[in-house]
N, C-alpha and C positions, 0 to 999 in steps of 0.2 A: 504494500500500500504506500503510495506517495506522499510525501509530508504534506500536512492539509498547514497552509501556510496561515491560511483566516484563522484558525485556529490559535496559532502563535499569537494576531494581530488580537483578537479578543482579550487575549491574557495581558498581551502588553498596554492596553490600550484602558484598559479597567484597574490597573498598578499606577497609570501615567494620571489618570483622571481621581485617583484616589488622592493621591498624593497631591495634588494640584487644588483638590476638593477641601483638604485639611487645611495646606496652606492660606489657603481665602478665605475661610472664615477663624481663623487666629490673629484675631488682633491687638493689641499693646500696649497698655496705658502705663506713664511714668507720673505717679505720682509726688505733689510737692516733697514729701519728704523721701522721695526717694524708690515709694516700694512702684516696683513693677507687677499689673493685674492683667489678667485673663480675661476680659468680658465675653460673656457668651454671644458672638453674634447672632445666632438663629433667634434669641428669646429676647435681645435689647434691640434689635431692627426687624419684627416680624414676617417682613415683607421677603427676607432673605433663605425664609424656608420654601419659596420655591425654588430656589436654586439647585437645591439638592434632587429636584427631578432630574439634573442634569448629570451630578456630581456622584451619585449613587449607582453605580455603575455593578457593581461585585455580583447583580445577576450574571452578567455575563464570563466572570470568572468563573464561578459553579456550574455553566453551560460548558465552557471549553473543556472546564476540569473532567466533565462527567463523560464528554466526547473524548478526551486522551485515557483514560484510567478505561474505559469501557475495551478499547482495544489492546491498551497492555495488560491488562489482563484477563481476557482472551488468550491473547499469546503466551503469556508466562503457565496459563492452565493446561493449554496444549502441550507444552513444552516438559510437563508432570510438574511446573512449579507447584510448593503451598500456597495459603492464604496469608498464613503467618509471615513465611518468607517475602513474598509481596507486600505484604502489606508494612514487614518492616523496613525493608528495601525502600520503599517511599519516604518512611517518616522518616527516619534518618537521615535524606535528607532536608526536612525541616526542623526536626529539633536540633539537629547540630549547628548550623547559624546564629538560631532563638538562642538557646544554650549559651554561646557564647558569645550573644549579643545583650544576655540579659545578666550573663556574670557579668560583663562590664560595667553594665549601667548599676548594678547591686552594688560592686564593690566604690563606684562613684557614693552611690548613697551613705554608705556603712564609714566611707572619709569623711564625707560633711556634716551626719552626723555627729562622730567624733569632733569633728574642727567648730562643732555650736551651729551649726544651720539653723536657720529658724524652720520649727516644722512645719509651718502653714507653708510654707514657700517650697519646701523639700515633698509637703505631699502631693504638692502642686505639679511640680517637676517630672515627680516619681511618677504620676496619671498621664500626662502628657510622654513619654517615652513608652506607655503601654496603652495605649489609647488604641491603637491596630491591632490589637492582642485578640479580639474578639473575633476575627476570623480563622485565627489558627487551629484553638482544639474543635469549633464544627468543622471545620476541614478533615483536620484527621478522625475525626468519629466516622463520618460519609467516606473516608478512605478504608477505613477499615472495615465497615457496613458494605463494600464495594462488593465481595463475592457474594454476599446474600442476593443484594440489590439486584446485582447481573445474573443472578442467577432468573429471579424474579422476572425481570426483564423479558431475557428470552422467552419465558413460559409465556408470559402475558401483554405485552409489549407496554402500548401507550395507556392498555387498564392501569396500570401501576401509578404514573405519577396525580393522575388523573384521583385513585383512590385514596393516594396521598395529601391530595390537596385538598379534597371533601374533610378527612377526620382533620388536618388544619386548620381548616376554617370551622369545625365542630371547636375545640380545643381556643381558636380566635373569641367565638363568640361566650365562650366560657369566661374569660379571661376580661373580655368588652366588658358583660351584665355584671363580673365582679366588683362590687363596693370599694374605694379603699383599703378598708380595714382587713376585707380578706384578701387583698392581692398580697398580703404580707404572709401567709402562709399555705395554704396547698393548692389554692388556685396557681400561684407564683409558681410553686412547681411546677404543677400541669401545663402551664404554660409555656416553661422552660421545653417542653416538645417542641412548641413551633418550630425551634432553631435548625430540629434537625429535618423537620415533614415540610417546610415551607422553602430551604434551601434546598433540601433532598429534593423535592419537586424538578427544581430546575436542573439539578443536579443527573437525576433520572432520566430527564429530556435530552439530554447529553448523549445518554446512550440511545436515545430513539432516534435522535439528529446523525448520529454515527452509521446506525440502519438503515438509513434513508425512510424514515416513518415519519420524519415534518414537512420536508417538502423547503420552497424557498430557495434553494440552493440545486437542484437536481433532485430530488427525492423520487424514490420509484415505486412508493406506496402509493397506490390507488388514494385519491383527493386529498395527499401529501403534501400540497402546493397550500389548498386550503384550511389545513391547518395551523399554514405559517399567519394565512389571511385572520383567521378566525381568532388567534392568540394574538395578536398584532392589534386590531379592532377589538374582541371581547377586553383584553386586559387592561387597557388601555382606559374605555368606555368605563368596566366595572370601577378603576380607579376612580375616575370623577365623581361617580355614583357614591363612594363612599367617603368620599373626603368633602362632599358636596354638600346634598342632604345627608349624608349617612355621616355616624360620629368622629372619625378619624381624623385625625390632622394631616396639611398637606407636607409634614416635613417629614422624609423615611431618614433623616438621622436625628438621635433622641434630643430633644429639648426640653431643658430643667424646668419644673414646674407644668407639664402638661397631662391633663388624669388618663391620657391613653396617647401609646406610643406605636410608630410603625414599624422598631427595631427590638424593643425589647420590651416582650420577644413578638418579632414576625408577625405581624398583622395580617388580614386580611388583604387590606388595600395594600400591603408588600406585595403581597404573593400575584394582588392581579397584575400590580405595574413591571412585576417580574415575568409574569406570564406576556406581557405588551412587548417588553424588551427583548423577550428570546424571538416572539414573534418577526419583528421589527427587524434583529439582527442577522433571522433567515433570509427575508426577503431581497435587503440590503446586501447579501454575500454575495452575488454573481459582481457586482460593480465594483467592490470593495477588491476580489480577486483578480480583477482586471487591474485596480491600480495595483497590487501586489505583486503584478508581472513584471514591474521597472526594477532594477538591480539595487538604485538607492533605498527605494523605500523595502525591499527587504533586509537591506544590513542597517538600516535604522531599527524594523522591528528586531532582528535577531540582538543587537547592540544591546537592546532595551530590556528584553529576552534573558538575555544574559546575565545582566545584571540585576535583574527583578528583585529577588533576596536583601540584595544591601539598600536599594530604593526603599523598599516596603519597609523593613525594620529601622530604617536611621534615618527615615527623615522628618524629622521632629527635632534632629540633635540640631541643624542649621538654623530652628530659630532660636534655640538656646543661644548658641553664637551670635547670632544677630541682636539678638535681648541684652547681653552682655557689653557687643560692640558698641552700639549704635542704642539702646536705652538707659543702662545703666549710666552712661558718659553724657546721656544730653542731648547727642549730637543731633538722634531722630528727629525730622518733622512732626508734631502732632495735632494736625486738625482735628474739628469735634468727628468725636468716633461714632461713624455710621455717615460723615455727609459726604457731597460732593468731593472738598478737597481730602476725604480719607480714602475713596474710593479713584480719586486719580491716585494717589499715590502706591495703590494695590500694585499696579505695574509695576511701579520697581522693587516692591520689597519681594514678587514673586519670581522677578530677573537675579535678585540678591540672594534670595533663600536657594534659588537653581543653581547659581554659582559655587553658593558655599557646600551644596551637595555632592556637587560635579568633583568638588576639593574632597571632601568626606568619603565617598566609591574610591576615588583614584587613591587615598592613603589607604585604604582598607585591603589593595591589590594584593600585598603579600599575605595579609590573613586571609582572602578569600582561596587562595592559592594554595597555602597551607591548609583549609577545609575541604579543596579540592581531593588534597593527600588521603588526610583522613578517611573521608566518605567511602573514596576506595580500598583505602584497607580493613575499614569496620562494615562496610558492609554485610546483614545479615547475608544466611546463605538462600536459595532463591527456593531450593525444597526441606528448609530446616521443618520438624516437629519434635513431637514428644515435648520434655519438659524444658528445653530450650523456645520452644513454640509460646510456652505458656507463659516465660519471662518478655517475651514480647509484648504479649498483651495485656502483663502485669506492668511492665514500663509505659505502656502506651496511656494506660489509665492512670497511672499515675502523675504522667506528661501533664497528659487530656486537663486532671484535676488541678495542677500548678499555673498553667495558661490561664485558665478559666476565674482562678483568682486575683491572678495579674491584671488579666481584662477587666473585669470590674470592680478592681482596687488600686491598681496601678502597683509600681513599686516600694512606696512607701506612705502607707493609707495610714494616716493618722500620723503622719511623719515618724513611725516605726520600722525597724529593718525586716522585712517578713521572712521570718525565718525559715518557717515549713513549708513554705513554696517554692524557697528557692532549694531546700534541700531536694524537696518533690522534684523539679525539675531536673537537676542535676543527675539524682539516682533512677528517672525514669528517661532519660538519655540514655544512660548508661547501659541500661536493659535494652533498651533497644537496639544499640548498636552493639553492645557485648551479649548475646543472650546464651553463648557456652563460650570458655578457653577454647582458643584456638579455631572458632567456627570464622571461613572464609566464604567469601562470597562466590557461590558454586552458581556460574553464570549472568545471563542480564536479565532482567526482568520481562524480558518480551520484547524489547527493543522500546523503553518507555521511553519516545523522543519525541512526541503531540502528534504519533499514528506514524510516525517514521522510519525510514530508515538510515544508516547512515552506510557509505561504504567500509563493509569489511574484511577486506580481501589480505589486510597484514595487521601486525600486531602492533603498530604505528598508527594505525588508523584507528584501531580499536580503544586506543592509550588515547589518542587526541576526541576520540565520539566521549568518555568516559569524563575529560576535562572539560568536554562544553557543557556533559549534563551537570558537572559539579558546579559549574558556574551559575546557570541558569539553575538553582534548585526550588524554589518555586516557581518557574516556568516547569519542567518537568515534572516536581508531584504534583501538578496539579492533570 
């Protein structure tokens, strides 16, 4: 199968728009006496929660995700791989980045503290460096859930995400009719599904897009084409329905202060405008792969591709930089925050914040390099079980539970050092990538490269396909 290159561009293009999404709405008050604030833009300028229709893109990640993971593993199952093996094979390469993108930021914390930080300002810091955290452990649950799912899949195709998306919206509306008072204890659970039946949704559709069961693109399922129409139009439509008359707010990233959210956990009006965007993105792929035939704009996406991992995780650290630069000292211009002249000035501090990024990737070269190393020689092995199987899945969950507290406490929630999270992560690495002494990685996962192949006709080419997967490792587990 030839590299489905749209696919690349989705991943890239939903990592470009995240990051770009974060950046414009962080903005920066210097206060007289010095302290630098946070204001929330979505909830101090209203008007700026539609933006995030644009901005909110991460359907489309779970689409591509669901499209590449459906065919490596296909292939690694043929091949007699495990599930275990796959499915460690993948995380590994995401929590060893996380890993040691989140000792870093820990042992920064664990100095400051020491050195007198003031906590309010340290828990501040600490949330803002794990603010992206909240895609990680649904990622890897839906990775791991991937041979059920596909199994699923096959048996029943498009019934799947289809039933998925009924008991989410059963589960939505539980969570809508809940009071206050009880979204604070098991409705709040229950709810906590959405994350993974309203992603999974899209996620699922991945592999029916892979089947050619949407349509939009070539699809070869009988009124395949209409599906794309139908999801493009219904989700879309249902969107306004519920953010209109129906309860929902039009902002799908969370806003402080609102009794119902599109993100947490997963709404309704998520799922349809998710359902709109995959539609939208099928129809859109014949044009999109047309431009993808010019040489530059593919080694922009590959570029971009590759680098995904260090983008996604650090950039947040470039406003710190810039906070420290440029507010701390004074120097920043600061018109009233929310007007016209703060809003010209968005252009440069997003040309400044890319700059200092583009500095942050390029120093980060020989660590990316050196986890390059790593990844291939910790690699699980591709048919590992028994009880090396099960230290998998016991790190994985363990990972899973440390991310998840990161995400919605940041690194240092109450300006404390979190101790059991970062052990959690640490030791649920560790299982992952060590799950027995001396277990090597007994092949490649199916050739996990977004439906690719690469050529491998020498052992040079194998060692350089092996280097581009390590670079790009969330382009590839996804």
């Amino acid at each position: 199968m030839s590299r489905d290159r749209y696919v690349d561009f989705l991943r890239a293009w939903a990592i470009l728009l995240v990051v770009l999404g974060h950046w414009l709405i962080t903005g920066l008050i210097r206060h007289p006496d010095g302290e630098i604030t946070a204001p929330e833009l979505l909830a101090t300028v209203p008007w700026t929660q539609w933006l995030t229709l644009g901005f909110q893109i991460m359907p489309l990640f779970f689409l591509a995700g669901g499209h590449a993971a459906g065919g490596s593993w296909a292939r690694a199952r043929a091949a007699g791989g495990s599930a275990a093996g796959w499915v460690g094979q993948r995380a590994v390469r995401l929590l060893l980045p996380t890993a040691v993108y989140s000792g870093l930021v820990l042992l920064a914390v664990g100095v400051c503290s020491a050195l007198g930080v003031d906590r309010a300002t340290l828990a501040l810091v600490g949330w803002a460096m794990a603010m992206q955290f909240w895609f990680l452990p649904v990622y890897l649950l839906l990775s791991a859930l991937t041979p059920v799912l596909y199994s699923l899949h096959e048996r029943w195709g498009v019934r799947i995400p289809v039933g998925m998306g009924v008991v989410g919206l059963g589960v939505g509306a539980l969570v809508a009719a809940g009071d206050a008072s009880s979204r604070g204890s098991a409705v709040e659970a229950i709810g906590a599904l959405n994350y993974l039946l309203v992603w999974g949704v899209v996620y699922q559709l991945g592999f029916c897009w892979r089947d050619g069961l949407l349509g939009g693109d070539g699809g070869t399922a009988p009124r395949a084409h209409g599906r794309a129409v139908a999801m493009a139009v219904g989700g879309v439509s249902g969107f306004a329905l519920l953010v209109g008359p129906g309860p929902f707010p039009v902002s799908l990233i969370l806003v402080s202060g609102e009794e119902l959210s599109n993100t947490d956990p997963p709404s309704a009006a998520m799922l349809a405008w998710s359902l709109g965007q995959v539609g939208v993105a099928l129809l859109v792929a014949p044009v999109v792969r047309r431009v993808l035939e010019r040489a530059r704009v593919r080694r922009a996406v590959r570029v971009l591709g590759a680098g995904s991992m260090a983008l996604y995780l650090w950039h947040m650290l470039p406003v710190l930089i810039v906070a420290a630069a440029f507010y701390l000292t004074g120097l920043a211009p600061e018109p009233r925050y929310g007007s016209a002249g703060w809003w010209a000035l968005r252009v440069p501090w997003l040309l400044v914040l890319g700059s200092f990024l583009v500095g942050v990737v390029w120093a980060l070269r020989p660590l990316e390099r050196a986890l390059v190393s790593v990844d291939v020689r910790v690699r699980p092995g591709a048919r590992i079980r028994g009880a090396a199987a099960w230290r998998i899945w016991a790190g994985l969950g363990v990972s899973v539970w440390a991310l998840t507290y990161f995400a919605g406490h940041g690194f240092a929630y109450g300006g404390e050092f979190p101790v059991w999270p970062a052990v959690g992560l640490g030791v649920g690495t560790l299982c992952v990538a060590f799950p027995r002494r001396g277990d090597r990685s007994e092949g490649s996962d199916g050739g996990d490269n977004g439906g690719g192949t690469e050529d491998r006709g020498s052992g040079r080419a194998r060692r350089a396909g092996r280097a581009r997967r390590g670079r790009g490792a969330l382009e590839e587990a996804a």
